[in-house]
C-alpha positions in Angstrom: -31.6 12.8 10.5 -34.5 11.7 12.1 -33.0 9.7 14.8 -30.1 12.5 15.2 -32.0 15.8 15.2 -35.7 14.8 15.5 -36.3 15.6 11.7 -35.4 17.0 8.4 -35.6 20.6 9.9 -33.8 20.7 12.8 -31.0 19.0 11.0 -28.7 22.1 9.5 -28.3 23.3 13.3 -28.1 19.8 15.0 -25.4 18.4 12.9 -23.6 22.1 12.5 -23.4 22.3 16.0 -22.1 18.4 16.1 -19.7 19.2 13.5 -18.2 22.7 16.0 -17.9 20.4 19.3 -15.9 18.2 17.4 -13.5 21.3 15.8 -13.5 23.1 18.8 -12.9 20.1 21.2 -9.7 18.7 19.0 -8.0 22.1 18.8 -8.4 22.6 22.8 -5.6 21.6 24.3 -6.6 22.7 28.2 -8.9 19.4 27.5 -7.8 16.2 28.1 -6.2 13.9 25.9 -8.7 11.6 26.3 -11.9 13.3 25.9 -10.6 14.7 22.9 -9.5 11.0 21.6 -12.8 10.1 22.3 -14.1 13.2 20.7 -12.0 12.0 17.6 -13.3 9.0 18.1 -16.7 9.9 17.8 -15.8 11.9 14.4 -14.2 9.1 12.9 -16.9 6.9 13.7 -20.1 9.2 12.9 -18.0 9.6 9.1 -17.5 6.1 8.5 -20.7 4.9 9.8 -22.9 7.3 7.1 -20.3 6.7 4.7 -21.2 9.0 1.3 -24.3 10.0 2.7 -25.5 13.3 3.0 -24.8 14.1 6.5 -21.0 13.9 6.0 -21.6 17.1 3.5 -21.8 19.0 7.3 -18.2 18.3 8.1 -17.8 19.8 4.3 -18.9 23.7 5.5 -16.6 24.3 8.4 -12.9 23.1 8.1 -11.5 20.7 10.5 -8.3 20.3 9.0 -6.3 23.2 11.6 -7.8 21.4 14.4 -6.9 17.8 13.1 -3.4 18.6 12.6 -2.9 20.5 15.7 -4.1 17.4 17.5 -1.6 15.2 15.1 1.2 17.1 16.0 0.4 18.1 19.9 2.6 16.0 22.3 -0.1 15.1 24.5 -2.5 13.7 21.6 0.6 11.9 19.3 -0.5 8.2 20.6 -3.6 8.9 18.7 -2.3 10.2 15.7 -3.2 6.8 13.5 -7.2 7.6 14.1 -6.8 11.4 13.5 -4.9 10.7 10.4 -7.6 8.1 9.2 -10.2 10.7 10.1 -8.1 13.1 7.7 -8.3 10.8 5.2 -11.8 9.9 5.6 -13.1 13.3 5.4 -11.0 13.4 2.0 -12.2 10.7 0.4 -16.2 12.1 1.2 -17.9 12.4 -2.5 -14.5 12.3 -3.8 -15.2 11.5 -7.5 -17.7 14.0 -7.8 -17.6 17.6 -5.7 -13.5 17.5 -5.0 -13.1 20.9 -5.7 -15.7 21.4 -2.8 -13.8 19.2 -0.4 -11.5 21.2 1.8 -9.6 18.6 3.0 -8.1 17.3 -0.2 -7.4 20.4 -1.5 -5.3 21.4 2.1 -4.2 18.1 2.3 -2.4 18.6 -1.5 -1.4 22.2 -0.5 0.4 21.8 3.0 4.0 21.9 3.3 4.1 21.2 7.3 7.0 19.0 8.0 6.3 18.0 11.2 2.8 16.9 10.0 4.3 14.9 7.3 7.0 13.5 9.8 3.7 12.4 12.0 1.7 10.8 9.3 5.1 9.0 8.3 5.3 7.5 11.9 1.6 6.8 12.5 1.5 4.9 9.0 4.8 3.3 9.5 3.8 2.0 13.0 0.3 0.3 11.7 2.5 -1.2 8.8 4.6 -2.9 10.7 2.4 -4.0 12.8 0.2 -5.5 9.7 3.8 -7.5 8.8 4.3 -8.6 11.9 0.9 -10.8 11.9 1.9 -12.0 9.0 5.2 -13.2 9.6 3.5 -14.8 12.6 1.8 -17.3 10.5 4.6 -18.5 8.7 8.0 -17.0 9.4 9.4 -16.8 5.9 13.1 -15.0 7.0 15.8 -15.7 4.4 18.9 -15.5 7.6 16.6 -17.5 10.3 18.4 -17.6 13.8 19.6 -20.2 15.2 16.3 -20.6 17.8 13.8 -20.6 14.4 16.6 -22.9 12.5 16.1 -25.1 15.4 12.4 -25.4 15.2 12.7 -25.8 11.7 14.4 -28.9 12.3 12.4 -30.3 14.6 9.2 -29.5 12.4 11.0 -31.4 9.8 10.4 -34.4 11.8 6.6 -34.3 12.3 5.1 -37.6 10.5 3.6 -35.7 7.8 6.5 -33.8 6.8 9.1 -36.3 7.2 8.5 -37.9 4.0 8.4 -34.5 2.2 10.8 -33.9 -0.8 9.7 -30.1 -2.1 8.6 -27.1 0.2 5.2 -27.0 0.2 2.8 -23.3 0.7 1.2 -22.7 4.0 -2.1 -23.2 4.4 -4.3 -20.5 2.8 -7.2 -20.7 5.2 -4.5 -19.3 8.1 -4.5 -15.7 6.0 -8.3 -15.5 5.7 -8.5 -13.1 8.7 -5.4 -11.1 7.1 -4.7 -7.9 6.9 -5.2 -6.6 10.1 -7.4 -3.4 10.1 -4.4 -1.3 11.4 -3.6 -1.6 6.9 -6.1 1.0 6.7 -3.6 3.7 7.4 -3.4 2.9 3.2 -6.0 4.9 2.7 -4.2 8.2 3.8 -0.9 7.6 3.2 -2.3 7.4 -0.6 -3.8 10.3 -0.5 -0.9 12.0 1.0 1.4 10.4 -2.0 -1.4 11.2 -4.6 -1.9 14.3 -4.0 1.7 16.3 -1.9 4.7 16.0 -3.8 6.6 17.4 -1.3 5.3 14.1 0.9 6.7 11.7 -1.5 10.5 13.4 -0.5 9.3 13.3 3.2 8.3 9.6 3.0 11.5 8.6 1.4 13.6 10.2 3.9 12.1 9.6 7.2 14.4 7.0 9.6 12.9 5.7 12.8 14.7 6.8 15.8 15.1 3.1 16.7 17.5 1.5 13.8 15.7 -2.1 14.2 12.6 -0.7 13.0 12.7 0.0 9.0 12.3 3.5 7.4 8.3 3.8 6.1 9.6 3.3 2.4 11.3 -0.1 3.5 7.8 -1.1 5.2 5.3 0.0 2.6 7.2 -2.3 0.4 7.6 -5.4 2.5 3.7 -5.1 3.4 3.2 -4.7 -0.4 5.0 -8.4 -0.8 2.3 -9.9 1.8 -0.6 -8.2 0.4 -0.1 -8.6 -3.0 1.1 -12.2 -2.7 -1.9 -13.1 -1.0 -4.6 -10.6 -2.2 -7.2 -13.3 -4.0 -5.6 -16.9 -2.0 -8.8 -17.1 0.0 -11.3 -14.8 -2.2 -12.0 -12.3 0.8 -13.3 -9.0 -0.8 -11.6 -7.2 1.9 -7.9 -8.4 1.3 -8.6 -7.6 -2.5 -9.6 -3.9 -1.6 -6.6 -3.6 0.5 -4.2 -4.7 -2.3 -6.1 -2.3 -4.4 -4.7 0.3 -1.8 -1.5 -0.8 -2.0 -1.2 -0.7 -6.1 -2.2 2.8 -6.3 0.2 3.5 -3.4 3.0 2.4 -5.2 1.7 4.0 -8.8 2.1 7.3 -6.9 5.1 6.9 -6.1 6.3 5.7 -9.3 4.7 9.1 -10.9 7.2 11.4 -9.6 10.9 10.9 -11.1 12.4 12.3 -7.9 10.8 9.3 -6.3 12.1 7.0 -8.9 15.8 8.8 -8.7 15.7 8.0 -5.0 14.5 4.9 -5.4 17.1 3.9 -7.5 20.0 4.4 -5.4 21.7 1.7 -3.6 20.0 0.4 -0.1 22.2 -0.7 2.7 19.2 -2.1 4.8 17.5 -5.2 3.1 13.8 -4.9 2.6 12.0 -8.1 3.7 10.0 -9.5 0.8 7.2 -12.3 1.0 8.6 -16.1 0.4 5.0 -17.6 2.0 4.3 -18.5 -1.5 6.2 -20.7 -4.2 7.6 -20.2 -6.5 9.6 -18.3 -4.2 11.2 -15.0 -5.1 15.6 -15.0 -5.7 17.1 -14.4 -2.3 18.0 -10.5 -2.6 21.7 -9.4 -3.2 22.7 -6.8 -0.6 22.6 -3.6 -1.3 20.3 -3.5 -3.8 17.9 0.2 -4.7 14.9 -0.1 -3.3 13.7 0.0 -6.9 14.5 -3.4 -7.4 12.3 -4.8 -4.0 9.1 -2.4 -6.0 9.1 -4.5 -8.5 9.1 -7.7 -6.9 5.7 -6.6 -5.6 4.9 -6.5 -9.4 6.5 -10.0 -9.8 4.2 -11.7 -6.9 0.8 -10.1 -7.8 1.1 -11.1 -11.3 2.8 -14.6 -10.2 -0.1 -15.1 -7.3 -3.4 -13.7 -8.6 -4.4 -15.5 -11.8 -8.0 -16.6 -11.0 -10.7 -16.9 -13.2 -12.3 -14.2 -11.6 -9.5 -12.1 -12.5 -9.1 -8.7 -10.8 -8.4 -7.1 -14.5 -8.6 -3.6 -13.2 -5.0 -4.2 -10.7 -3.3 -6.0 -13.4 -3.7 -3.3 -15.6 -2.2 -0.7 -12.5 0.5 -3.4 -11.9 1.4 -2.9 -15.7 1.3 0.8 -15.2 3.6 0.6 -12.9 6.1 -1.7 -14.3 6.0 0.2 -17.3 6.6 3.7 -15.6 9.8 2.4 -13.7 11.0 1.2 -17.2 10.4 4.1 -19.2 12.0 6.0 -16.1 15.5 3.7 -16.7 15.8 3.6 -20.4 15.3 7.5 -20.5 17.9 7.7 -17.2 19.8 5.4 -18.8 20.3 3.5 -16.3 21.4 0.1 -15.7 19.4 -1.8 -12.8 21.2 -4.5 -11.3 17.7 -7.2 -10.9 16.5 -10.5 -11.5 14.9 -9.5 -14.9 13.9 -13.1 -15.7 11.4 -13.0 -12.6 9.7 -9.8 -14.0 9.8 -11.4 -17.8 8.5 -15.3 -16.8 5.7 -13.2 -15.2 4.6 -10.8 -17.6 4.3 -13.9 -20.0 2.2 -16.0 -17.7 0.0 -13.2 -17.7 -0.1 -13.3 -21.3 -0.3 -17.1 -21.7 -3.6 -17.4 -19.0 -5.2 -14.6 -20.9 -4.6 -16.1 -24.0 -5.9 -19.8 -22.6 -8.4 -18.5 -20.8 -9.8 -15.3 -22.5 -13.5 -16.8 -22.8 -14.2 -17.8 -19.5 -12.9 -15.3 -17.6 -15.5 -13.8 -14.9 -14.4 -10.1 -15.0 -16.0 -6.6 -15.2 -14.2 -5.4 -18.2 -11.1 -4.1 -19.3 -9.2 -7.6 -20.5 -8.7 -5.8 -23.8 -6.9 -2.5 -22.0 -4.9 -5.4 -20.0 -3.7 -7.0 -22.7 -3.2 -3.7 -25.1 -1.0 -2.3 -22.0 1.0 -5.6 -21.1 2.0 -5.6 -25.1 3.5 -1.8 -25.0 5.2 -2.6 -21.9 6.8 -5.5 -23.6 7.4 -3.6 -27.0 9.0 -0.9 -24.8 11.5 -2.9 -22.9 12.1 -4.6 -26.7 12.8 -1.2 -28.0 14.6 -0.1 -25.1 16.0 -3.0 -23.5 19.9 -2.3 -24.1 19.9 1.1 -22.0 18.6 -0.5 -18.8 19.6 -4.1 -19.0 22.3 -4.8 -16.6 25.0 -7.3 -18.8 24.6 -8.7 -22.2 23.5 -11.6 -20.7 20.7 -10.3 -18.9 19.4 -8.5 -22.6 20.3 -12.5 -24.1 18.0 -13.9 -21.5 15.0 -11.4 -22.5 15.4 -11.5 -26.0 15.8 -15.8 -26.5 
């Protein structure tokens, strides 16, 4: 405040006058698009840079949220519709745990039924989420149906000394994803709170297409970035990767919360969803045509295959749980029959089990083992109790049981 406004009490009218120029400015479309982008700009920053602190309470008193999704939706101002929906989201998320009932933003953000909003946020996310794949796939292309150009290199990398004499597939280096995810991954943050707290957005999500048919539908991408950042969440202990995966669990236990979700979900999928194979053991190559349902809970599979650490991140086990355990409870009261590799899900639920059992005493963890373990047992006693209304074949309920 004292840099800012020159002191504690010129402060209410410096940064309420701050706070207008930025409303006003985003909502005035006789401006240019790119003053007002760097007007957003200049929001976005300012709220990230004093994160909870008090100053952000200003943008708390007047509403920005018309202005904001004007600009989201105007033609002119739709490049920069990734920044104004993480300045959406930011403003959210301001002393969310303790004054949300004071917040504006999450209360309109819950509240809004504007389509064409939701159809922007849906772009904006699913643009920055495929971006984040893209890097990386760049690292180690792990396509199941390679071309013939890639099947070509593969060949020739076959013959490098070092890998000539090679009998198994071995994992990429892990020091190549320590720079990963890319910050575009942020777009998380409001695409959770848009799935948290809109039901109507969870039905938008689902049933937004690209205009381009090589690009996947948002659903299709938050799930194949899910693979990569759950697979390779702790691999190089970067806080930041962790936080992100974080993101991405609660992103898909909203989802999972709504039964309408899970209905859709369900249904068959003619377009496979890509799935992480940068890490072995490898996941079963997919059957085609398989729900979408069934490529959630391989995300499950891979952060409970791929995370076991001694510093264990109890807190995301226990949501991974959560969520396995809601799309279960969803099929044996559906009664339905899902058509999926259960032995993956069941070989690791049990590794869980058996690390926490071996290495209960000298695990480096903030708490919580015991709700870990308490949770992993009901899921198991569920799917015991239950397991003959959504087990595919008899086999499939002989492989769980023996």
């Amino acid at each position: 405040m004292e840099v800012f406004a020159g002191g504690v009490g010129n402060s209410d009218a410096f940064f309420m006058d701050l706070v207008a120029i930025i409303d006003d400015s985003l909502a005035n479309a006789s401006r240019s698009a790119a003053i007002r982008h760097q007007i957003l700009q200049l929001g976005l920053t300012f709220m990230c840079g004093i994160s909870q602190l008090s100053p952000g309470a200003y943008f708390l008193r007047r509403n920005l949220f018309p202005s904001i999704v004007a600009f989201i939706k105007e033609s002119d101002t739709e490049q920069y519709a990734f920044e104004a929906v993480l300045f959406l989201a930011v403003l959210a998320d301001f002393h969310k745990s303790d004054a949300a009932r004071l917040n504006p933003y999450l209360s309109q953000i819950k509240e809004t039924k504007d389509i064409d909003l939701m159809k922007k946020v849906c772009w904006a996310a699913n643009f920055a989420l495929v971006a984040s794949i893209n890097r990386y796939q760049e690292i180690s292309d792990d396509d199941v149906s390679p071309a013939l150009a890639s099947t070509f290199g593969t060949l020739i990398a076959s013959l490098r000394p070092d890998r000539a004499l090679s009998t198994t597939p071995v994992d990429p280096p892990r020091e190549l994803f320590k720079n990963q995810p890319i910050e575009a991954t942020v777009i998380l943050l409001p695409l959770y709170e848009f799935l948290r707290g809109n039901v109507l957005f969870s039905s938008v999500f689902l049933s937004s297409n690209e205009p381009d048919r090589t690009i996947p539908s948002p659903s299709s991408t938050l799930l194949t970035l899910s693979s990569y950042l759950l697979t390779h969440a702790t691999s190089t202990s970067q806080p930041r990767s962790v936080a992100y995966a974080n993101l991405c669990i609660n992103c898909l236990l909203a989802l999972v919360e709504t039964d309408a979700v899970l209905v859709a979900l369900s249904k068959p999928n003619n377009k496979p969803i890509r799935l992480c194979r940068q890490r072995l053991p490898v996941l079963p190559i997919p059957r085609s045509g398989r729900p979408p349902l069934c490529a959630l809970l391989d995300c499950c599979v891979l952060w409970l295959r791929h995370n076991l650490h001694m510093r264990l991140e109890v807190h995301l086990y226990t949501r991974c749980i959560w969520v396995c355990h809601r799309v279960v409870f969803y099929l044996q009261k559906a009664r339905l029959r899902l058509e999926y590799e259960w032995k993956e899900l069941w070989s690791a639920i049990l590794g869980l089990l058996h690390f926490l059992a071996a290495k209960l005493d000298n695990l480096v963890t903030a708490g919580g083992v015991e709700l870990l373990i308490r949770e992993t047992i009901f899921l198991l006693s569920l799917c015991l109790s239950k397991c003959e209304t959504f087990l595919p074949t008899p086999q499939a309920l002989h492989d769980f049981v023996v």
